[in-house]
N, C-alpha and C positions, 0 to 999 in steps of 0.2 A: 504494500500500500504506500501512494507517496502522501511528501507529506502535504499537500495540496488536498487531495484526496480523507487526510484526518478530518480538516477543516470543516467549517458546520456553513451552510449559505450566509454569501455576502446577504447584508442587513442595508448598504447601498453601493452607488455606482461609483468606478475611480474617479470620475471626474469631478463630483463631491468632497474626494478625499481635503484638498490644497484650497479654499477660494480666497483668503485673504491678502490683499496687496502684501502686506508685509513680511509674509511667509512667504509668498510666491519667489519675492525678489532673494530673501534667504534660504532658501532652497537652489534657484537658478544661480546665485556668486558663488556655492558651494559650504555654505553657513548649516544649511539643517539638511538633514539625512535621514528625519525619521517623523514619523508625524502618530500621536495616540488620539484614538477614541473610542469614544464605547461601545460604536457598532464598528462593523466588520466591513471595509468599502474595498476590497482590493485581492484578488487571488498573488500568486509568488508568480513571477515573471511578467504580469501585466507591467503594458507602459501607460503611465503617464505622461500628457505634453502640457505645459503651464509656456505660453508664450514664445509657440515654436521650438522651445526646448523638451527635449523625451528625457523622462527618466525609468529605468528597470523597477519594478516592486522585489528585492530580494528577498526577506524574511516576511511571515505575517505571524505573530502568535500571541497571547495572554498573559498578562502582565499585572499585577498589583500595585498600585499609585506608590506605596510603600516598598518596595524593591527597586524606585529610580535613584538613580546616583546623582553626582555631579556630570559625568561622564555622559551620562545618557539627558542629561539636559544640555549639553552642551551638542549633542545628534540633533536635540531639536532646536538648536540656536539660541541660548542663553548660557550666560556664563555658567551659572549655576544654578544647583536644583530649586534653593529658596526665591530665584528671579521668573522660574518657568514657574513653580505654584505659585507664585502673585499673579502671574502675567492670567496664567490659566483662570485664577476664582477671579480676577478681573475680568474677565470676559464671561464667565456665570456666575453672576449675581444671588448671592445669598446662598451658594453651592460649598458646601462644607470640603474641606479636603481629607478622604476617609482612607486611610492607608491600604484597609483589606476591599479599596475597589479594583476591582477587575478593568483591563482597558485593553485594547488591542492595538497591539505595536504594529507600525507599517514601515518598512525600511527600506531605502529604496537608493538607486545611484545614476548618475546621468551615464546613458548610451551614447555614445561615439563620439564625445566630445574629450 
C-alpha cells in the first residue's frame, strides 16, 4: 500500500491550499515550505502553481499543534514557533491554541526552478 493510498479523502482542492498574498510571495522567494490545516487539501506529488510558479506536494500527514518546533515554523516562514502561533490565532479570532490539535502538514518544493 502507498503511502498516498493510507491517506483518508482530500477535505479540499490544492488550489485552496496557499490564497494569501503574503504566503504566496513567501512560499514563491523560497521563505515557506510547508503550509498546516485542519483539512486535508493536497494528495503527495500534486503540483501547485501560485503565480506561474509550480511547486511538488512532497509529504502530507498529521501533526499535533504541540509537536511544532522552531524548525518547522521557520518551513512555514517565521522565525519562530511563538511568531507563527500569534500570527496563526491572529488570523482566528478567539481560537485557542490547543497543543493535542491535530493538523495536517503539507510540504511541498518548487519544480524546475
Amino acid at each position: 500500500m502507498t503511502e498516498q493510498e493510507k491517506l483518508p479523502p482530500k477535505t479540499c482542492e490544492i488550489d485552496r491550499l496557499v490564497t494569501g498574498a503574503a504566503d504566496i510571495e513567501k512560499i514563491i522567494s523560497g521563505q515557506k515550505r510547508a503550509v498546516r490545516r485542519n483539512g486535508r487539501y493536497a494528495d503527495p506529488g500534486e503540483i501547485m502553481v501560485l503565480h506561474n510558479h509550480s511547486f511538488k506536494v512532497d509529504k502530507v500527514y498529521r501533526q499535533t499543534l504541540g509537536d511544532l518546533t522552531d524548525e518547522m515554523a521557520q518551513d512555514e516562514g517565521y522565525p519562530t514557533l511563538e511568531e507563527y502561533k500569534n500570527a496563526i490565532l491572529s488570523i482566528h479570532k478567539g481560537m485557542p491554541w490547543v497543543p493535542n490539535m491535530k493538523v495536517w502538514v503539507h510540504e511541498f518544493s518548487p519544480v524546475g526552478e
